[in-house]
C-alpha positions as CSV (number, residue, x, y, z in Angstrom):
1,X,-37.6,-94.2,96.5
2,X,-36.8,-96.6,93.3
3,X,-36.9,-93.0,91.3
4,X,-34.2,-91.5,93.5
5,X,-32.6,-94.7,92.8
6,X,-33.1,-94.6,89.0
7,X,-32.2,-91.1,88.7
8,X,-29.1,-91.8,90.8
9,X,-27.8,-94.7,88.5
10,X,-28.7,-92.7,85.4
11,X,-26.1,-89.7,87.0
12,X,-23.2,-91.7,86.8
13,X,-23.4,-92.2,83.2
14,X,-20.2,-89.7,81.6
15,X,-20.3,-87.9,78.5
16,X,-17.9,-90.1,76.4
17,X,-16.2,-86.7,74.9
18,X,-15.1,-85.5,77.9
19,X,-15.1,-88.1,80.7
20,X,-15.4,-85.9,83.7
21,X,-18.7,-84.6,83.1
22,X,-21.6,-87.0,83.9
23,X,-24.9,-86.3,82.3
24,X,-26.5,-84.8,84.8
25,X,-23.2,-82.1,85.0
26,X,-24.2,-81.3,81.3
27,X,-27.7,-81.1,81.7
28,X,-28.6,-83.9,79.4
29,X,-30.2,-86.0,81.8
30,X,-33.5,-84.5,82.0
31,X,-36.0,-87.1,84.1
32,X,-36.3,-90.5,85.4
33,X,-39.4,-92.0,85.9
34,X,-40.1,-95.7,87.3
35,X,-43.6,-96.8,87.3
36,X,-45.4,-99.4,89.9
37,X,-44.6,-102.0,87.4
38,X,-40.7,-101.4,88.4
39,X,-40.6,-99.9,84.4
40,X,-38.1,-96.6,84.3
41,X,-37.8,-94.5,81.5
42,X,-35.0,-92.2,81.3
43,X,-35.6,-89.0,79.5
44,X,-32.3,-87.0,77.8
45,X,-31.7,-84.1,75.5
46,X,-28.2,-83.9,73.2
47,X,-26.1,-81.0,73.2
48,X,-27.2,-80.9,69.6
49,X,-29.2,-82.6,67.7
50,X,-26.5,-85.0,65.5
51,X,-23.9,-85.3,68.5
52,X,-22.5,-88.6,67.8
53,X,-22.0,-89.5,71.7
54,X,-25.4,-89.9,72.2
55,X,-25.8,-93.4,71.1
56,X,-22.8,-94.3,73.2
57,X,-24.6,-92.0,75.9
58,X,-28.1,-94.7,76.0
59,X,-26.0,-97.8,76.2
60,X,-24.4,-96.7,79.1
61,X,-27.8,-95.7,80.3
62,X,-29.0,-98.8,80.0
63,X,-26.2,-100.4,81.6
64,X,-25.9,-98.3,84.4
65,X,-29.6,-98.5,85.1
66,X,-29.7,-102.8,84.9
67,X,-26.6,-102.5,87.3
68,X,-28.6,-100.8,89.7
69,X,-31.8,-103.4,89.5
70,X,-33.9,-101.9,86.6
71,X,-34.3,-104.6,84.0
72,X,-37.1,-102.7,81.8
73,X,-35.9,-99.7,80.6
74,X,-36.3,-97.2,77.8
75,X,-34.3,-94.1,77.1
76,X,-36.2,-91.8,75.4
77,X,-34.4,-88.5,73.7
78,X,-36.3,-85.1,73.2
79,X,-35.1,-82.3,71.5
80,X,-37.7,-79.6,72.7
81,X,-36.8,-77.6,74.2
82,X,-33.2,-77.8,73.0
83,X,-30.3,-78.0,75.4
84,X,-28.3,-75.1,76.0
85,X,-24.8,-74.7,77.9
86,X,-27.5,-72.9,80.2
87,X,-28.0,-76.5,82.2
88,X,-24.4,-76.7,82.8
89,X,-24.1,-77.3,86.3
90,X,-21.9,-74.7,88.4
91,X,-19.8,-78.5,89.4
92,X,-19.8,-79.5,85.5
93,X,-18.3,-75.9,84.7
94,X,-15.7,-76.7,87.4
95,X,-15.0,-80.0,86.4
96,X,-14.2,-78.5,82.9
97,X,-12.1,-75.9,84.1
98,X,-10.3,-78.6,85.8
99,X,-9.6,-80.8,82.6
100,X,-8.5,-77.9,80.9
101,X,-11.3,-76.7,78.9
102,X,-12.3,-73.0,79.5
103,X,-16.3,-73.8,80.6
104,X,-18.7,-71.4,78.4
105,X,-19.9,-67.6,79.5
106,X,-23.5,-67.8,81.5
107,X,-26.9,-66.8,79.7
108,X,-26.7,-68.4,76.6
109,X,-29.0,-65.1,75.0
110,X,-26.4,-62.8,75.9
111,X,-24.1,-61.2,73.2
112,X,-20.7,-62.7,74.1
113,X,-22.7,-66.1,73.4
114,X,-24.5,-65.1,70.2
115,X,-21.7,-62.9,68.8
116,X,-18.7,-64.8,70.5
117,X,-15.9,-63.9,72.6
118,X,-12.5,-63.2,71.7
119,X,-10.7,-63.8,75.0
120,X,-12.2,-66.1,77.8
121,X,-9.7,-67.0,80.5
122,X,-7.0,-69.6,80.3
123,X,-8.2,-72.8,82.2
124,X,-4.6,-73.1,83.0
125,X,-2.9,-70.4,84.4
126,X,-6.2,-67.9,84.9
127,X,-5.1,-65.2,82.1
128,X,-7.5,-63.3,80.2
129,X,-4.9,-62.3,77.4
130,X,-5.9,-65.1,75.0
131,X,-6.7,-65.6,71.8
132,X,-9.1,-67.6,69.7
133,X,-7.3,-70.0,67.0
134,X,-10.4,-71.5,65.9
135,X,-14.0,-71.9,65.6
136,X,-13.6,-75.6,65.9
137,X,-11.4,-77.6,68.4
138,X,-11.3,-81.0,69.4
139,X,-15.2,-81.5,69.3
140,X,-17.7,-79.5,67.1
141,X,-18.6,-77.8,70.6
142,X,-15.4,-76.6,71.1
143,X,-13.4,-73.6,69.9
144,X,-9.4,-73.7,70.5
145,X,-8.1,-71.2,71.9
146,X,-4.4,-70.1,72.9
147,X,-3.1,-68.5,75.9
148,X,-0.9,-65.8,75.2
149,X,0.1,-65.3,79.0
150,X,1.5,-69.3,79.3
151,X,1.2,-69.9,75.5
152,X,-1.0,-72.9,76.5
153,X,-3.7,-74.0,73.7
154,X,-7.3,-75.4,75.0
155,X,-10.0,-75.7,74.3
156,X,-13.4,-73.8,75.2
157,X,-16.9,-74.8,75.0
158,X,-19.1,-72.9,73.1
159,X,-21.9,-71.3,74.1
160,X,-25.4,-72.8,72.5
């Protein structure tokens, strides 16, 4: 019960690069333990290993988890094995879609993920005919892209 609880307080915790997603939409969140002694530790794994957000990412952890009752808590981060856009929940992808960034292609080993894609549909109007701008966009996980149906730019997250 108290690690449904913990696990369910460390959920609400956003990514603070794109506010929609929560952790657990991204996969960071990985476990949530609470022991007898009312102790939780709250395991996470970056999207890569120097993302900047994940400082801000354990403060909110922490707060979110005293908010909900747990006064002794440690986040711990592992990087084995390493996060892939694989753990993207099918709700995270959506959410992305929604804010306008075009989520990444499934099955991170596959070629359009190693290799990259040239077109991936426009999270605004649906069109495949688009084109990649660059291999960096707003975030070093992000590639911008331009529409070529709506003339939109956005955003897409890359595979890893």
């Amino acid at each position: 019960m108290k690690t449904a609880k913990a696990w369910e307080a460390a959920a609400t915790v956003c990514d603070p690069e794109i506010p929609v997603l929560t952790i657990e939409d991204l996969g960071v969140l990985r476990d949530v333990q609470v022991a007898e002694s009312g102790a939780a530790v709250v395991t996470i794994t970056p999207t890569y290993s120097g993302c900047p957000a994940m400082l801000v990412m354990e403060t909110e952890i922490l707060g979110a988890m005293r908010s909900a009752g747990f006064d002794d808590v440690r986040v711990e981060t592992v990087l084995s094995p390493a996060w892939t856009t694989d753990w993207l929940s099918d709700a995270g992808r959506e959410k992305l879609r929604a804010y306008g960034i075009a989520p990444p292609v499934r099955a991170s080993s596959s070629r359009q993920a190693l290799f990259g894609k040239d077109s991936v549909d426009c999270p605004q109007c649906g069109s495949c005919n688009t084109e990649r701008v660059s291999e960096f966009g707003s975030t070093a996980c992000k590639a911008l892209y331009r529409c070529k149906a709506c003339a939109e730019p956005f955003d897409y997250f890359k595979c890893l």
